[in-house]
C-alpha positions in Angstrom: 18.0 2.3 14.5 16.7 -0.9 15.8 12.3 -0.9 15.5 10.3 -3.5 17.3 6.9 -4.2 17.9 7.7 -5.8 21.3 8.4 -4.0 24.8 12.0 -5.4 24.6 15.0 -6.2 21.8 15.9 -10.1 22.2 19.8 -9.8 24.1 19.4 -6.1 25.1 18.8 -3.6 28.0 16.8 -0.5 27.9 19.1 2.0 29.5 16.6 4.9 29.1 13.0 5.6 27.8 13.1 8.9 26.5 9.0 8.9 25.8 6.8 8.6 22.8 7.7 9.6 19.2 5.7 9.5 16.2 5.5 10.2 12.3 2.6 11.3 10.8 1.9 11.5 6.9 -1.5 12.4 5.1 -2.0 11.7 1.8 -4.8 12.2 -0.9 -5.2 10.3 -4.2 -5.5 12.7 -7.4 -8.7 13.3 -9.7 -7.4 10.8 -11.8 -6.1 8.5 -9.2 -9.4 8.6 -7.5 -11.6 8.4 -10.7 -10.0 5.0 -11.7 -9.8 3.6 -7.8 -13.8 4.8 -8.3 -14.1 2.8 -11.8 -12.5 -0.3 -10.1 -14.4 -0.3 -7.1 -17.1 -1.3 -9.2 -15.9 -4.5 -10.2 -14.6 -5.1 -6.8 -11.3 -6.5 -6.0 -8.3 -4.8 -4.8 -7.9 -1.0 -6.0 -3.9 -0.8 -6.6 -3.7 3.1 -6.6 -5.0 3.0 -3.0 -2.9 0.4 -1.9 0.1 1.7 -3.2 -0.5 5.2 -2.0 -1.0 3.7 1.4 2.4 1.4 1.3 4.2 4.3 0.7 2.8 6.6 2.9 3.3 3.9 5.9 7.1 3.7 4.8 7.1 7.8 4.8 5.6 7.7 8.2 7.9 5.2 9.5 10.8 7.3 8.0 9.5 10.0 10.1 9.1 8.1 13.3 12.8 7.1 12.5 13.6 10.9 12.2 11.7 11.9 15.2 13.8 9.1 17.8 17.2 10.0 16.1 16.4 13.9 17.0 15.6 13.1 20.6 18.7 10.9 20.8 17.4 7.5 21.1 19.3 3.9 19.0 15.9 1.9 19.6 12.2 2.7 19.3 10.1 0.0 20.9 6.0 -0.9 20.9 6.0 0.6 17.1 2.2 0.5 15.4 0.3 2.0 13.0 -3.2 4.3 12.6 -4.6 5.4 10.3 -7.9 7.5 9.9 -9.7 9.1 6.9 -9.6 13.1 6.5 -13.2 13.7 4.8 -13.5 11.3 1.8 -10.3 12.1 -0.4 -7.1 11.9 2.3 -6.1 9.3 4.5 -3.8 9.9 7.5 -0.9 7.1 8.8 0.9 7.6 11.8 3.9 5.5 12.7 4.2 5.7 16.9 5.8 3.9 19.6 8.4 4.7 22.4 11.8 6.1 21.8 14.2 4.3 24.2 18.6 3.8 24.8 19.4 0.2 24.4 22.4 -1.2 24.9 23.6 -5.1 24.9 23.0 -6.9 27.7 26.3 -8.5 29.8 
């Protein structure tokens, strides 16, 4: 599965656009997760146990998305991003989205 950011893959040919696909992933840090992300917040500086969480929820997501193209039968998912949101104070929410799509090489 070829993933881009752009509207086109360098030395291809969209054949099809078979429309938007996504994958979506929320994620909450536990007690003790979120009581020493709390202790280091205090200190300031980067707060590991969030940024791992996240890292791995954006790869889960974009395992997902991956999923989600495969199943409608594209090769190619083009304009990929990110969101993310927070659910009340404890979960955060990543989405991986862009538009599932045929390729082919161009002649």
């Amino acid at each position: 599965m070829i993933v881009v950011t752009t509207e086109n893959v360098t030395g291809h040919r969209t054949v099809r656009m078979l429309g938007q696909c996504f994958g979506v992933v929320v994620r909450s840090r536990g007690l003790g997760g979120n009581l020493l992300a709390s202790l280091r917040s205090i200190v300031g500086g980067e707060i590991h146990e969030y940024t791992q969480m996240l890292e791995e929820a954006r790869r889960h997501a974009l395992d997902r998305l991956v999923h989600n193209a495969t199943s409608m039968g594209a090769n190619a998912i083009l304009m990929m991003r990110f969101d993310s949101a927070e659910i009340g104070q404890t979960m955060s929410e990543i989405v991986a989205y862009g538009t599932a799509a045929v390729i082919e090489p161009a002649p």
